[in-house]
PAVONU-186106 format. One record per residue (C-alpha): residue in three letters; y, x, z. Coordinates in steps of 0.2 Angstrom, whole numbers, plus 5000, padded with zeros to 4 digits. Layout:
N
<r code="ALA" v="Y" u="X" w="Z"/>
...
***
This chain:
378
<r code="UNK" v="4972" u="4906" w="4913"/>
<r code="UNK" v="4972" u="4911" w="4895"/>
<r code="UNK" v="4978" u="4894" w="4884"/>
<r code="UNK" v="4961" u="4893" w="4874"/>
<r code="UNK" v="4952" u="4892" w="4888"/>
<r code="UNK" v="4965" u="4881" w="4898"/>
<r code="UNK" v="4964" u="4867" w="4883"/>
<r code="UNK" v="4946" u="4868" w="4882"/>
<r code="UNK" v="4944" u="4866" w="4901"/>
<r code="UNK" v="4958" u="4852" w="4899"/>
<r code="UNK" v="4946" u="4844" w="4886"/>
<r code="UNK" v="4929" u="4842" w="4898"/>
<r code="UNK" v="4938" u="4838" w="4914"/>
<r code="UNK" v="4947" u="4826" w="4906"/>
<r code="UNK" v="4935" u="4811" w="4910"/>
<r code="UNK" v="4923" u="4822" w="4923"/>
<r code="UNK" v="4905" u="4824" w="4923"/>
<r code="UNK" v="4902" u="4811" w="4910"/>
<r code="UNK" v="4910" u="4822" w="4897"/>
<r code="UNK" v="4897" u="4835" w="4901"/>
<r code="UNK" v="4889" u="4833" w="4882"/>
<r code="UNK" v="4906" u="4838" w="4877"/>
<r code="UNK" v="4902" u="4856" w="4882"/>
<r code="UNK" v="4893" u="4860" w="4867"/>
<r code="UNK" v="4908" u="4862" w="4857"/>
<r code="UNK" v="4911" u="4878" w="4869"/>
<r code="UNK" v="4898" u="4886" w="4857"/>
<r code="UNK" v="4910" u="4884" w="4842"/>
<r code="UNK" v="4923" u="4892" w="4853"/>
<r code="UNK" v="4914" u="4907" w="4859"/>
<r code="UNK" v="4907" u="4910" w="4844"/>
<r code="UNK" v="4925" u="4915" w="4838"/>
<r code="UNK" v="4923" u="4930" w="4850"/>
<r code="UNK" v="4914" u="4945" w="4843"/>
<r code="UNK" v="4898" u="4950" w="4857"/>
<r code="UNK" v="4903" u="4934" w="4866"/>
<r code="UNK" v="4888" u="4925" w="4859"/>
<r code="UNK" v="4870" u="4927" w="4851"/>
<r code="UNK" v="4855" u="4919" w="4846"/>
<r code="UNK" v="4846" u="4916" w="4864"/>
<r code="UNK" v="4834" u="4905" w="4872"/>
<r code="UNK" v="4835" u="4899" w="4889"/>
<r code="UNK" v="4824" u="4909" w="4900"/>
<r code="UNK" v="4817" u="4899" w="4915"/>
<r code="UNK" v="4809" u="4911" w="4929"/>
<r code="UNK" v="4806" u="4906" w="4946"/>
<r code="UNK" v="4799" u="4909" w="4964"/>
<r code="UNK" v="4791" u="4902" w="4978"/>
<r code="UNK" v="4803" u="4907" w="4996"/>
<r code="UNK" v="4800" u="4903" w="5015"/>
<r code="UNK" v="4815" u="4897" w="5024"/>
<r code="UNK" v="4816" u="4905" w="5044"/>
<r code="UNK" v="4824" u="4892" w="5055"/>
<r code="UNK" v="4835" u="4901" w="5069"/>
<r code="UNK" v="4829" u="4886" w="5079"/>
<r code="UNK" v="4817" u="4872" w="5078"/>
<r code="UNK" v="4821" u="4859" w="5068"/>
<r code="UNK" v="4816" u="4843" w="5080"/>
<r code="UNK" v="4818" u="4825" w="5072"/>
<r code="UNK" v="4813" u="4809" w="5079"/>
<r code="UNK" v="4797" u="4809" w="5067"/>
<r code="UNK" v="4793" u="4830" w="5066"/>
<r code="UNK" v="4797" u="4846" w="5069"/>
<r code="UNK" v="4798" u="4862" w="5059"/>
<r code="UNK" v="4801" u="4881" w="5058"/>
<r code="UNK" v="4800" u="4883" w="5042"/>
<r code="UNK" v="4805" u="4874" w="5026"/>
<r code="UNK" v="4799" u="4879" w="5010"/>
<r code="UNK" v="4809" u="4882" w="4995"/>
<r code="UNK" v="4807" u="4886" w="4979"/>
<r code="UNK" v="4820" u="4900" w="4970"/>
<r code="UNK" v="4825" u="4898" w="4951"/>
<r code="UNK" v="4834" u="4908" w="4938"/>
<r code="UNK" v="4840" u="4903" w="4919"/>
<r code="UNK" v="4847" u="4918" w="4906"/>
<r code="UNK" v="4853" u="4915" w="4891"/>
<r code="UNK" v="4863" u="4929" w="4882"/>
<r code="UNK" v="4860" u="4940" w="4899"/>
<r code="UNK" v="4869" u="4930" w="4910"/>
<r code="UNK" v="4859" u="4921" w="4924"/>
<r code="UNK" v="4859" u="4904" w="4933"/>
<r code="UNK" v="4854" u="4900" w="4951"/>
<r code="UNK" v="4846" u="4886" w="4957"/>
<r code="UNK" v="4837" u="4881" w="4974"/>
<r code="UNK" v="4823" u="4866" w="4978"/>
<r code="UNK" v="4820" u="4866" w="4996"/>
<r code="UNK" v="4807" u="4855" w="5001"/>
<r code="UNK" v="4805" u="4847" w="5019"/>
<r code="UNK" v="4789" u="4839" w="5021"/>
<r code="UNK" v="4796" u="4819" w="5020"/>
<r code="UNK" v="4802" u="4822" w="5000"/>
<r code="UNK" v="4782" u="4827" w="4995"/>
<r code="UNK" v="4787" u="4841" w="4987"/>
<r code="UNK" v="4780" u="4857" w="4991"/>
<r code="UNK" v="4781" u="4877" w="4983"/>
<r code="UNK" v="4763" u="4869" w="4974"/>
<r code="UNK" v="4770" u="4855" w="4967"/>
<r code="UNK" v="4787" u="4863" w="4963"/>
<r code="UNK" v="4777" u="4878" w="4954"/>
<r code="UNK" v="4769" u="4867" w="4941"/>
<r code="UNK" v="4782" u="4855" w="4938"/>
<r code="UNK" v="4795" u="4872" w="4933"/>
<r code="UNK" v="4780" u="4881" w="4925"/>
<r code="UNK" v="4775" u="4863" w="4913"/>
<r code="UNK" v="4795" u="4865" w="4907"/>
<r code="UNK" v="4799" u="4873" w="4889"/>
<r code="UNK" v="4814" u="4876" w="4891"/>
<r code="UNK" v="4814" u="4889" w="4877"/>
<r code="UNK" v="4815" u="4876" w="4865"/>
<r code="UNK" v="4833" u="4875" w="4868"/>
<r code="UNK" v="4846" u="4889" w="4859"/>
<r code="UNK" v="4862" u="4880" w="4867"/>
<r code="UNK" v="4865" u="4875" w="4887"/>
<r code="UNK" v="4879" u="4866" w="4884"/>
<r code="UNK" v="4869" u="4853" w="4877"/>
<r code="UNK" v="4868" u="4849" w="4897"/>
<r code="UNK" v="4861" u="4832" w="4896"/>
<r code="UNK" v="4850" u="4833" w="4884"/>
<r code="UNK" v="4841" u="4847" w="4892"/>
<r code="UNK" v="4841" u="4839" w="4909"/>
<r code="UNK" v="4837" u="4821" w="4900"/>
<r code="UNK" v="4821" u="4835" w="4894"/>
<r code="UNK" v="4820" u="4839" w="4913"/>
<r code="UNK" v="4819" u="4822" w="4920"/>
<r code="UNK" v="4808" u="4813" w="4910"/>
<r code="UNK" v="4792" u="4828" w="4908"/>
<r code="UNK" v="4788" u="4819" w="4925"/>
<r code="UNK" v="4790" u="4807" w="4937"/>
<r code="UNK" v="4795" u="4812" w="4954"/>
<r code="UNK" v="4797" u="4829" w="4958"/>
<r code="UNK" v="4817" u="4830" w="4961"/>
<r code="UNK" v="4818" u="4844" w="4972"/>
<r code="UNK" v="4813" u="4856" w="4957"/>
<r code="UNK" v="4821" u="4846" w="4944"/>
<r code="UNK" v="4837" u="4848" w="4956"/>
<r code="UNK" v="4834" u="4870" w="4954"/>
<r code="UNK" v="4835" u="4867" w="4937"/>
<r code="UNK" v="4850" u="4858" w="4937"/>
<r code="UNK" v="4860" u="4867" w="4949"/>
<r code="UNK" v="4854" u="4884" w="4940"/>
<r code="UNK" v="4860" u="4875" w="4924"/>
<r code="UNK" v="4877" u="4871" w="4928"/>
<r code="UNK" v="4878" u="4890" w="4936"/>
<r code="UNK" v="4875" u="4895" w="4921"/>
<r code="UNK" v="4887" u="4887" w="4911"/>
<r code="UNK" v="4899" u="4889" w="4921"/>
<r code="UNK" v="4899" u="4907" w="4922"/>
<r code="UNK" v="4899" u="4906" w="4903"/>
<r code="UNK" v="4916" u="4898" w="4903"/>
<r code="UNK" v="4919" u="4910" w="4917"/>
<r code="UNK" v="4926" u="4893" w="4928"/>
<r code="UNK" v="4920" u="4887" w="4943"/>
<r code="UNK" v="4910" u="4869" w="4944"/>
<r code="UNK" v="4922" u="4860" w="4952"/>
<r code="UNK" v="4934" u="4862" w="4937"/>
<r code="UNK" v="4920" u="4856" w="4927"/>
<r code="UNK" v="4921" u="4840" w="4936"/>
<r code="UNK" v="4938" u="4839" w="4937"/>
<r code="UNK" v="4937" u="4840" w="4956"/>
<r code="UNK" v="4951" u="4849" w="4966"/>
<r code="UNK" v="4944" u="4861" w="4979"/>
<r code="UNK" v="4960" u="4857" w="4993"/>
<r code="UNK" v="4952" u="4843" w="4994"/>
<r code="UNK" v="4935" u="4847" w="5004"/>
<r code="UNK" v="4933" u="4836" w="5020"/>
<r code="UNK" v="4929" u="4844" w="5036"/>
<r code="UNK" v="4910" u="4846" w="5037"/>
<r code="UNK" v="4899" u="4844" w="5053"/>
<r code="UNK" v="4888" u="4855" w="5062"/>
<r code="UNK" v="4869" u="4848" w="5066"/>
<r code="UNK" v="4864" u="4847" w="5083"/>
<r code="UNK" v="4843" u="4843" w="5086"/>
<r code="UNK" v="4833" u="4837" w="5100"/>
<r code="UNK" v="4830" u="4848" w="5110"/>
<r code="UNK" v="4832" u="4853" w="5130"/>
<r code="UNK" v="4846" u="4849" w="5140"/>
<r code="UNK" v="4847" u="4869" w="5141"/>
<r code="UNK" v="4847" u="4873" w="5121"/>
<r code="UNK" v="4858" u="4857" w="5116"/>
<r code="UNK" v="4871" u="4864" w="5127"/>
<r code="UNK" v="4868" u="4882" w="5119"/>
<r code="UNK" v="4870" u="4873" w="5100"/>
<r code="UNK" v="4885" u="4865" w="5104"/>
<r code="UNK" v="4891" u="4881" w="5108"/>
<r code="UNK" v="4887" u="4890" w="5093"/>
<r code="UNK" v="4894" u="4878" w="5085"/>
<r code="UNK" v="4912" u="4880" w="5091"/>
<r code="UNK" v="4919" u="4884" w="5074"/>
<r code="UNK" v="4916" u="4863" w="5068"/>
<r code="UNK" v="4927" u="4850" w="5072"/>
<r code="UNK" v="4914" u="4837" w="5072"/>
<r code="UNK" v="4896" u="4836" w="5078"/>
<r code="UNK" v="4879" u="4829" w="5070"/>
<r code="UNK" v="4867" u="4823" w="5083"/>
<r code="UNK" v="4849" u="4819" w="5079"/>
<r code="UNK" v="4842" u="4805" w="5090"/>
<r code="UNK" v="4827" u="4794" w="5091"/>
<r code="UNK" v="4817" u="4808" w="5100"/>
<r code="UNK" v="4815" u="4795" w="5116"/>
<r code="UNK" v="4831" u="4802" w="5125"/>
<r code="UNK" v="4845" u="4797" w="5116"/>
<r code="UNK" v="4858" u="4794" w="5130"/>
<r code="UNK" v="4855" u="4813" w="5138"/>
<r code="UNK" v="4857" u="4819" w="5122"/>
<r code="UNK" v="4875" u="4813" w="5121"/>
<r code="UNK" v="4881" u="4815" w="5138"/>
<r code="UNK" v="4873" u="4833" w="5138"/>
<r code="UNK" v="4886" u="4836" w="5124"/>
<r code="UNK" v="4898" u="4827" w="5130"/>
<r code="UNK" v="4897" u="4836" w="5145"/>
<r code="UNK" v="4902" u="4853" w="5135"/>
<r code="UNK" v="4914" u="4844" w="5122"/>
<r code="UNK" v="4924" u="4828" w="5117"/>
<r code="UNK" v="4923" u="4833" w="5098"/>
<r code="UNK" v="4920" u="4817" w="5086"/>
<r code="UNK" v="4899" u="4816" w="5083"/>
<r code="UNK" v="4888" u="4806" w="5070"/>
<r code="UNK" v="4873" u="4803" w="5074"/>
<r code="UNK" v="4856" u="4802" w="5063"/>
<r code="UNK" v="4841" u="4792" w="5069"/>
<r code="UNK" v="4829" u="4798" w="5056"/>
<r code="UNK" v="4823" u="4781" w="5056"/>
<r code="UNK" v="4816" u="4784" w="5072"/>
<r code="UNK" v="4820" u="4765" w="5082"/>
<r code="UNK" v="4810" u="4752" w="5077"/>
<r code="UNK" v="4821" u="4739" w="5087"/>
<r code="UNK" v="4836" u="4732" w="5077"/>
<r code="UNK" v="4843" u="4726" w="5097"/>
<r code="UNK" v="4842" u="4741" w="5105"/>
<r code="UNK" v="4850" u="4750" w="5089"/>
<r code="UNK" v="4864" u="4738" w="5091"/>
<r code="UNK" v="4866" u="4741" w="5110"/>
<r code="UNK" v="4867" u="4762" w="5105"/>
<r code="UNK" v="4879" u="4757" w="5090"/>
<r code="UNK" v="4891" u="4748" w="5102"/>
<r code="UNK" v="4886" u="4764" w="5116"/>
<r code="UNK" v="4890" u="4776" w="5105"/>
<r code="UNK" v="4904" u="4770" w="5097"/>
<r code="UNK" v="4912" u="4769" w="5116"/>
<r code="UNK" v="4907" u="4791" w="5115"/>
<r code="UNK" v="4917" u="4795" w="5101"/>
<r code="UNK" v="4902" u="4789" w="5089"/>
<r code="UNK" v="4911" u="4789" w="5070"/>
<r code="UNK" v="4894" u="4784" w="5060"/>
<r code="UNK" v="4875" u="4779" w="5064"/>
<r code="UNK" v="4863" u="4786" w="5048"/>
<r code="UNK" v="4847" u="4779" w="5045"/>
<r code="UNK" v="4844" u="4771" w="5063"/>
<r code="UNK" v="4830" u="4762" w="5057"/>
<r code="UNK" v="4814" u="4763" w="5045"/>
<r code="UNK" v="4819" u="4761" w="5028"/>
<r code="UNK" v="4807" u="4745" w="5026"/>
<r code="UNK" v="4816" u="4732" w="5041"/>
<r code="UNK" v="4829" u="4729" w="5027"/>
<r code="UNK" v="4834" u="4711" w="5035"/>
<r code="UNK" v="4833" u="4720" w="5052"/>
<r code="UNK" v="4847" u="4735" w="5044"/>
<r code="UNK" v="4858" u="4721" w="5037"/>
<r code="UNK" v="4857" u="4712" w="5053"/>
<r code="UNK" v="4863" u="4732" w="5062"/>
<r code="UNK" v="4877" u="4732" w="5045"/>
<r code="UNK" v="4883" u="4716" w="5051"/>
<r code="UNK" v="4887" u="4719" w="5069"/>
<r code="UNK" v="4888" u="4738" w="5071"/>
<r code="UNK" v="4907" u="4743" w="5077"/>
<r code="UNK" v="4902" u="4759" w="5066"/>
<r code="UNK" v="4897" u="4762" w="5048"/>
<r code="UNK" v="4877" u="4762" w="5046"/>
<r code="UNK" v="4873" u="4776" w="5033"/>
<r code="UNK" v="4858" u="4776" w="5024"/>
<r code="UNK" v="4849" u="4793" w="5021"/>
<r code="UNK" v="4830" u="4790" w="5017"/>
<r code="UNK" v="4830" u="4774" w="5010"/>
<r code="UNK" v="4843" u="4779" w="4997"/>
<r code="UNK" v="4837" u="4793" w="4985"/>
<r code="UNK" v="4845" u="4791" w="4969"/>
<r code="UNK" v="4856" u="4779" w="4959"/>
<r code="UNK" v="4842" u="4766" w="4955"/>
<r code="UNK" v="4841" u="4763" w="4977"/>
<r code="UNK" v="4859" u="4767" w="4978"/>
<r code="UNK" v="4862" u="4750" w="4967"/>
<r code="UNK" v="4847" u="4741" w="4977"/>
<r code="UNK" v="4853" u="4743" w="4993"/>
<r code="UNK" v="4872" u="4744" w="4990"/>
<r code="UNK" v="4875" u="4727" w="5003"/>
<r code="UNK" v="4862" u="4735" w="5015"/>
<r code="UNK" v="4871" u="4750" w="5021"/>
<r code="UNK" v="4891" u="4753" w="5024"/>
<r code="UNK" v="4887" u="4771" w="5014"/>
<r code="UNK" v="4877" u="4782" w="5008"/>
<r code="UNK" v="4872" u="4802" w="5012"/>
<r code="UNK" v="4868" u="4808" w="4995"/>
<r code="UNK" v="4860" u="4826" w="4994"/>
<r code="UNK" v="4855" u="4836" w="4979"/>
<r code="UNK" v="4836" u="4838" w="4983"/>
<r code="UNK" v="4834" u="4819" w="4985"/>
<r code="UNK" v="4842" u="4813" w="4968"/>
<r code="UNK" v="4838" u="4828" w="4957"/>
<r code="UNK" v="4854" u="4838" w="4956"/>
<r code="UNK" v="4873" u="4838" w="4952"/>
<r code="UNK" v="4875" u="4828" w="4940"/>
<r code="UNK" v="4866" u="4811" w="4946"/>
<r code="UNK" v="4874" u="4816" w="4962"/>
<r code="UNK" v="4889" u="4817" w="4954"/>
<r code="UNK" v="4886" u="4798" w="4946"/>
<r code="UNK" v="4880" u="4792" w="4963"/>
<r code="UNK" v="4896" u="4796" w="4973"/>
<r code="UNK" v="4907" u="4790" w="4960"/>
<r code="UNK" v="4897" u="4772" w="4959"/>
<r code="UNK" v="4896" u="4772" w="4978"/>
<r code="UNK" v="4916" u="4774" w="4980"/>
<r code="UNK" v="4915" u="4759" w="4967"/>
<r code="UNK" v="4906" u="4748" w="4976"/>
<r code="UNK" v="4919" u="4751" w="4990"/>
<r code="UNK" v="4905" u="4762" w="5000"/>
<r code="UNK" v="4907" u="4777" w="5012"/>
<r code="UNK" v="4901" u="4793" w="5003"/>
<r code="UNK" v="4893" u="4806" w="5012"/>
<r code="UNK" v="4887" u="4825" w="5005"/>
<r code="UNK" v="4872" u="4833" w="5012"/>
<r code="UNK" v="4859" u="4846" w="5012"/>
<r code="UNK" v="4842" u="4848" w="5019"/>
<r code="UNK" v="4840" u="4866" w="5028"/>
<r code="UNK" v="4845" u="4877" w="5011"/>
<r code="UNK" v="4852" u="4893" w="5006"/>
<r code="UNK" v="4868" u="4896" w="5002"/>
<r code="UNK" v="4863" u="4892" w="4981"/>
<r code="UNK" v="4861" u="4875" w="4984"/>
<r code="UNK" v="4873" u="4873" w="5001"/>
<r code="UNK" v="4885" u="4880" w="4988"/>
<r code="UNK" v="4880" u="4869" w="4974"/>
<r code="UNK" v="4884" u="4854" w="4986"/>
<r code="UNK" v="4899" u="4858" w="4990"/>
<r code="UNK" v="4907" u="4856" w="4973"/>
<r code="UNK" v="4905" u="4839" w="4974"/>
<r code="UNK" v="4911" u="4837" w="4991"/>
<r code="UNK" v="4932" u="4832" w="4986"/>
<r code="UNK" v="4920" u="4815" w="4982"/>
<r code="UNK" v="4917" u="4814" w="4998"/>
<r code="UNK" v="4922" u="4804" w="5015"/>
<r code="UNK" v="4912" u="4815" w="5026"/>
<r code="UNK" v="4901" u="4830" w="5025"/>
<r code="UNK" v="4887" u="4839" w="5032"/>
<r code="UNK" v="4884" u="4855" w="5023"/>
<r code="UNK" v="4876" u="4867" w="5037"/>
<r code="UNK" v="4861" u="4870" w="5031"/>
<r code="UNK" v="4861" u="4889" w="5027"/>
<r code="UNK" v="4868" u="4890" w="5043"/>
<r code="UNK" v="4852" u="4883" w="5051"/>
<r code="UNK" v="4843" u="4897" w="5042"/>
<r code="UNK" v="4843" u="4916" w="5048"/>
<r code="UNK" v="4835" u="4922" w="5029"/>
<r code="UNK" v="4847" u="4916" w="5016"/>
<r code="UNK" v="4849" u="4930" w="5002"/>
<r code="UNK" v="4865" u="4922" w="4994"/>
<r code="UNK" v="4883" u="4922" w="5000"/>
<r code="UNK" v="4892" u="4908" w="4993"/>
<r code="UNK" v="4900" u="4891" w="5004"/>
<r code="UNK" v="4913" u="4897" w="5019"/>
<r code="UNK" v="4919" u="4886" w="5033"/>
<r code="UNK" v="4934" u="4890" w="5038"/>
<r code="UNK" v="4943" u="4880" w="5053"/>
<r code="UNK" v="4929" u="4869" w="5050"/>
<r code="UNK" v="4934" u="4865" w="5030"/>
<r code="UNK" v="4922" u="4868" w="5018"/>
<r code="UNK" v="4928" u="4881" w="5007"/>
<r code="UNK" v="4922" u="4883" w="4990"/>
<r code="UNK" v="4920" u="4899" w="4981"/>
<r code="UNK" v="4933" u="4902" w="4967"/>
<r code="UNK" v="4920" u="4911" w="4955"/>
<r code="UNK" v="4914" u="4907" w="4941"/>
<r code="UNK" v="4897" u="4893" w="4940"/>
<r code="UNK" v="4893" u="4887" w="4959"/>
<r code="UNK" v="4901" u="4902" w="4965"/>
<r code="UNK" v="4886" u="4913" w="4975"/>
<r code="UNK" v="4880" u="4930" w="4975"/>
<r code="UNK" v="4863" u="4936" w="4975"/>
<r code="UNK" v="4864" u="4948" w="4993"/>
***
């Protein structure tokens, strides 16, 4: 690495994320390269983009063959950002609500993004909700800027890549016949995501466990309603090589969940009921930890604040996707050296993705060395 660019690299990952503002004085430095910089605006463009599921997607409260997503791309200076909202039916978010929400943005009004936070500041307060398109933006934000810098995310954050946990490979209800065919498939992963709640919990298990003895997690999708019978699985599952229960129960029985917390053998992780910082915070003695994904909380950066709070507070951290390209698989994964566990499979679940970016190899995730998040447009 050239020194200019090693001390000014050493300058933002000095304090993390939170030094992101700190980016603008790149534009002092790269102005001292002839052609390196002009006078731009940023360019927002985006399209709407069906995601083909290479199986159903069965939860205990749905079942899908399709999500719909939302691609989006920022130039400045002729270099281009990629970001991804992919919008399963429980965030309210759809390619209608994700198209005028990215089309009311004026993002032309800014000449310089490394003035990250004030742009995405612009970003998340021109509406409420919408965090699934507000994530595009900030994933095809910090692409950008990173392939400006020509480094990869992770160094932005100061995050070492050698450290990426193990991440797990989702398993759905389904048949006795097609669970058995999944767990093959997914003989590359070391550890195992089950969904449950679908009204045969136990065959599920002992169907896998019939084909392998690889650690599970297991997500209820809030689909028990009974806090004793979710105890009774907790301790049952714990017994089948159970390592955490997520979301077991409706994000509304809070006393019932803090009753689960308190006598569960294994950590109850909440998912739904924990979107962004703000829940994260509300509910920090209601669950053991918390599965925090870019769609939910609206991109990197609060993700980024949200895993750092959570590991604060002493909570298991968990990184996650909903069924994704590799854009925003790969976006993810920068964060994941913050991370206790992860489940970043989604643009595996998909037989259209369009980027190449996240590898798993031996069952690690592996993140792209190239500049931004890393992916390239296939």
């Amino acid at each position: 690495m050239k020194k200019r660019k090693f001390i000014k690299l050493s300058a933002i990952t000095g304090a993390g994320i939170f030094t992101l503002n700190s980016l603008s004085s790149f534009r002092t430095g790269m102005s001292e390269i002839p052609g390196k910089i002009k006078k731009d605006f940023l360019k927002l463009t985006f399209k709407p983009y069906t995601l083909e599921l290479k199986h159903s997607f069965n939860l205990a409260v749905s079942s899908r063959k399709t999500t719909p997503a939302m691609l989006v791309e920022i130039e400045w200076n002729g270099i281009t950002g990629y970001g991804e909202a992919s919008m399963p039916p429980y965030l309210g978010e759809n390619q209608e609500t994700a198209g005028k929400f990215l089309a009311s943005l004026k993002l032309e009004q800014f000449e310089d993004p490394f003035l990250i936070e004030d742009i995405l500041s612009y970003v998340n307060e021109s509406a409420l909700g919408n965090f699934a398109a507000k994530a595009s933006v900030d994933i095809a934000l910090h692409d950008l800027i990173g392939k400006l810098i020509e480094e990869p995310v992770f160094k932005l954050l100061g995050l070492n890549s050698e450290k990426t946990p193990f991440t797990s490979f989702t398993i759905g209800i389904d048949t006795p016949e097609i669970v058995r065919q999944k767990v093959v498939e997914a003989r590359p992963y070391s550890i195992l995501k089950v969904k449950l709640g679908g009204g045969n919990d136990r065959e599920m298990i002992e169907v896998i466990r019939s084909v392998t003895d690889k650690p599970l997690c297991v997500d209820v999708n809030q689909g028990w309603k009974d806090r004793t019978y979710a105890l009774e699985m907790a301790h049952w599952l714990k017994e089948n090589g159970v390592v955490f229960l997520e979301q077991p129960l409706p994000k509304e029985q809070i006393d019932d969940i803090v009753f689960l917390k308190e006598r569960s053998p294994i950590p109850i992780i909440g998912d739904e009921a924990i979107q962004g910082l703000a829940d994260l915070l509300k509910f920090k003695d209601v669950y053991s930890g918390v599965n925090v994904k870019l769609m939910k909380c609206g991109g990197i950066r609060e993700a980024y604040i949200m895993l750092k709070t959570a590991k604060a507070l002493k909570m298991k951290t968990m990184i996650g996707c909903m069924t994704e390209t590799s854009c925003a698989v790969t976006a993810a994964a920068h964060l994941s050296p913050l991370a206790d566990w992860c489940d970043l499979d989604g643009n595996l679940l998909i037989r259209n993705d369009i980027f190449d970016g996240i590898k798993i190899i031996e069952g690690k995730v592996t993140i792209p060395e190239r500049p931004g998040i890393g992916v390239i447009k296939l």
